[in-house]
C-alpha positions in Angstrom: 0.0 0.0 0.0 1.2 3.2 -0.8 0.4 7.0 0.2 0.1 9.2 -2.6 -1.1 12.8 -1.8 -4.1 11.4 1.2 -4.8 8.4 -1.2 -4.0 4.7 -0.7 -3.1 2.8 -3.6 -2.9 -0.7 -3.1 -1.0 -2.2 -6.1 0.7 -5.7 -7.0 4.1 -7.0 -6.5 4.6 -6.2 -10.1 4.8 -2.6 -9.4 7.9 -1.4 -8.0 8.7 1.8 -5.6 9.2 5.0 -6.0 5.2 5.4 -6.2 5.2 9.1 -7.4 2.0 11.5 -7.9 1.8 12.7 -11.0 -1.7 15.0 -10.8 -4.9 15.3 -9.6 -7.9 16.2 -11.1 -12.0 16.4 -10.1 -12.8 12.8 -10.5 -9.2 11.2 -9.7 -5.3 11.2 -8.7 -2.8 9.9 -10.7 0.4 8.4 -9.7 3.2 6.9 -11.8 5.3 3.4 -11.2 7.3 1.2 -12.9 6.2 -2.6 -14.2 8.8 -5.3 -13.1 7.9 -7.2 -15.8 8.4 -4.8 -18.5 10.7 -2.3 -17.1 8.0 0.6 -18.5 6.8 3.0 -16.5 3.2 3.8 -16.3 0.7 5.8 -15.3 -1.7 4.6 -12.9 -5.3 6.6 -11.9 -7.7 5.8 -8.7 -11.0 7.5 -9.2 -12.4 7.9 -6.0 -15.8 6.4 -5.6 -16.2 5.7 -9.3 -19.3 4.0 -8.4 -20.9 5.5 -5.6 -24.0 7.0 -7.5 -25.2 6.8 -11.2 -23.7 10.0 -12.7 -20.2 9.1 -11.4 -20.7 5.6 -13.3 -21.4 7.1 -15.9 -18.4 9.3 -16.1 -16.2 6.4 -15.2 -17.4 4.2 -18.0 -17.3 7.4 -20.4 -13.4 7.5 -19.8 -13.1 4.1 -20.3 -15.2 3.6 -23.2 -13.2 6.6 -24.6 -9.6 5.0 -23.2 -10.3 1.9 -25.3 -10.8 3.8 -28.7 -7.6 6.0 -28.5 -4.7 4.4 -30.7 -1.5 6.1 -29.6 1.5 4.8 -28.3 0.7 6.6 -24.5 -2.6 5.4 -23.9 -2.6 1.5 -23.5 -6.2 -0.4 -25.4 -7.0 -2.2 -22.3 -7.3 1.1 -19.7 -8.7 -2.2 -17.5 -6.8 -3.7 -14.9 -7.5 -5.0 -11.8 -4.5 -6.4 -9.2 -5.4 -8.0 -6.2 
């Protein structure tokens, strides 16, 4: 688990310290790490209850939805992912 600006972000294994904010914005904070396996270094966001009520649902899906159409080498196909 890891502190980043008041949040707790509890990733895998795979990810690797520092855990660095990068921003925060109305609906989330984003922080930045690096995979194990792949040596890359991501970007990961937590958007706070994402499904507390309809309209944030709906927002949530909307970025996603919109995450999975981009085609650039920045912005992964699969915005999906969830560690345990």
């Amino acid at each position: 688990m890891y502190n980043v600006l008041g949040n707790i972000f509890e990733l895998s294994s795979k990810y690797i310290p520092p855990i660095q904010p990068v921003g925060r914005g109305a609906y989330g904070i984003v922080c930045c790490a690096t995979n194990s396996e792949t040596n890359e270094e991501v970007a990961i966001k937590k958007i706070a209850n994402a499904f507390d009520n309809r309209v944030d649902a709906k927002r949530t899906l909307r970025e996603i939805k919109l995450l999975c159409h981009m085609d650039h080498d920045n912005v992964i196909s699969d915005p999906i992912s969830i560690d345990e």
